[in-house]
C-alpha positions as CSV (number, residue, x, y, z in Angstrom):
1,X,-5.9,-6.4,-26.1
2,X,-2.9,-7.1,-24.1
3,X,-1.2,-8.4,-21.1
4,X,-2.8,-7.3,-17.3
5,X,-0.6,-8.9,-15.4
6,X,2.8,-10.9,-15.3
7,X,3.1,-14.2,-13.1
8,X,6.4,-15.6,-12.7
9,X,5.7,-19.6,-11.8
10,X,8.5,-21.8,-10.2
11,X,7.5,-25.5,-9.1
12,X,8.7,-26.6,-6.0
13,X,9.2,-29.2,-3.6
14,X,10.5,-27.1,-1.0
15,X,7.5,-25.1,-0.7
16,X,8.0,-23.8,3.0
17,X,11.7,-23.2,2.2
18,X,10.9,-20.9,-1.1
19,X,7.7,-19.0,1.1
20,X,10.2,-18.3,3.7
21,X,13.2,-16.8,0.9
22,X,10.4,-14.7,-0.7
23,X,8.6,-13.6,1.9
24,X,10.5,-13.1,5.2
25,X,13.8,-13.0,4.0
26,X,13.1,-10.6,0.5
27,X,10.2,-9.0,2.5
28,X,7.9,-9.6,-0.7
29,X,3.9,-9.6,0.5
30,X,2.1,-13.7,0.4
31,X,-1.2,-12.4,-1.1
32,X,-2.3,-16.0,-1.0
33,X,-2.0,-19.6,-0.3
34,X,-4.1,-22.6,-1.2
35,X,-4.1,-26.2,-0.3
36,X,-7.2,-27.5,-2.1
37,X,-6.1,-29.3,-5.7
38,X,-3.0,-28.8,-5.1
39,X,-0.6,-26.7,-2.6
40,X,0.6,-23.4,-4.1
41,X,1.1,-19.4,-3.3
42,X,0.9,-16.0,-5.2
43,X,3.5,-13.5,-3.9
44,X,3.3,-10.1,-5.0
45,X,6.8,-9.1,-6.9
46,X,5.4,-5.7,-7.7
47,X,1.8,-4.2,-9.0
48,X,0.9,-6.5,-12.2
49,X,3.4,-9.0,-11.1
50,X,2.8,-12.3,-9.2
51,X,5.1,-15.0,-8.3
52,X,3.2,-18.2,-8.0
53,X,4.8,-21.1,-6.2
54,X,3.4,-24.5,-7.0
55,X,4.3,-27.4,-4.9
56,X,5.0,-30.7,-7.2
57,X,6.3,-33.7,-6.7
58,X,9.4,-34.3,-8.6
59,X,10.0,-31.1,-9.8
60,X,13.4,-30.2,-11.3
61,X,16.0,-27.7,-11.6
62,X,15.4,-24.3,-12.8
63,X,18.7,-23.9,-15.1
64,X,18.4,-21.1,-17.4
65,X,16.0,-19.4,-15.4
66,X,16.2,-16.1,-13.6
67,X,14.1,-13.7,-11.8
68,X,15.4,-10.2,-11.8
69,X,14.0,-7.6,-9.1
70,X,14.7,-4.3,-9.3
71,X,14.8,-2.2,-6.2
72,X,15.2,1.5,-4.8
73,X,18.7,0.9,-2.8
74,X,20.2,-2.4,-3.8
75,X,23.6,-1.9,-0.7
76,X,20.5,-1.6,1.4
77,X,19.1,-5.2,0.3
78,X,22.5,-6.7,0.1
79,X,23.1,-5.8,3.8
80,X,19.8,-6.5,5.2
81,X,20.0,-9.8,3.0
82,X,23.2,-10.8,4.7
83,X,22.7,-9.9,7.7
84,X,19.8,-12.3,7.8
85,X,22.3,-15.4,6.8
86,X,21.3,-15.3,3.2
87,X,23.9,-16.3,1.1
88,X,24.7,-14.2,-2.1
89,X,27.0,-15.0,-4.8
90,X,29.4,-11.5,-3.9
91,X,28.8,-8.0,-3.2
92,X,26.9,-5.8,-5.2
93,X,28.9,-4.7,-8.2
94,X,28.3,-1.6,-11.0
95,X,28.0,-3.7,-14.4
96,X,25.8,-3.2,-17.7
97,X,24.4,0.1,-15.8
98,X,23.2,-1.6,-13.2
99,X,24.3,-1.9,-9.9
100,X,23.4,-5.4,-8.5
101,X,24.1,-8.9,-7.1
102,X,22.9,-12.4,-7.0
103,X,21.3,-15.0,-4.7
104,X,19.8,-18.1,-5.0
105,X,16.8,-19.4,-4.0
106,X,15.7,-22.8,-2.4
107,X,14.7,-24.2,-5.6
108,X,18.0,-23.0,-7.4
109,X,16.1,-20.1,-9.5
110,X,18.7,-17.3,-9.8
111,X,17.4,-14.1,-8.1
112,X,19.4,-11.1,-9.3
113,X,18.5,-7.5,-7.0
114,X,19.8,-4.8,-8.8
115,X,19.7,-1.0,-9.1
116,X,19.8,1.3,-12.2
117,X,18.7,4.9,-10.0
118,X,21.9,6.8,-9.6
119,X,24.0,5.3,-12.3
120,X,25.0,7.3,-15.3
């Protein structure tokens, strides 16, 4: 008995706007998309870990939510990030062992990218 897999959900209704953050400007894979009972997508976030994006009417801010993705080189994000017009909350910065920064995406879910390899 245990968990197999992690899915990270987020309700939406700017579904083309969140596909777009994830996907082309994050470079995460769409392993999915549906349209029948209901509009949603499954990116992949890592091996065992989906983000599901569910189109609803109505849905509401995401305060107190965060999603947290840790990467290999996370100056090598922040520049590819801004150079493709995303907007991040500053540059990465060395804090609580990690080395990180913040975006936001279209729904208003915090996305922190952040490094711990080469900190000590």
């Amino acid at each position: 008995m245990g968990v197999n897999e992690i899915a990270f959900v987020i309700h939406t209704t700017c579904f083309d706007d969140s596909v777009d953050f994830y996907c082309e400007s994050l470079g995460l894979e769409l392993v999915e998309e549906w349209r029948e009972d209901g509009h949603g997508a499954v990116i992949r976030l890592t091996r065992g870990a989906d983000l599901e994006l569910i189109e609803l009417e109505g849905a509401d801010a995401h305060a107190g939510v965060a999603l947290g993705l840790e990467v290999d080189d996370v100056d090598e994000w922040y520049a590819r990030l801004t150079e493709a017009g995303v907007k991040t909350k500053a540059p990465p910065i060395d804090a609580f062992g990690k080395r990180g920064f913040g975006t936001t995406d279209p729904n208003g879910v915090a996305v922190n990218i952040y490094t711990t390899s080469g900190l000590g």
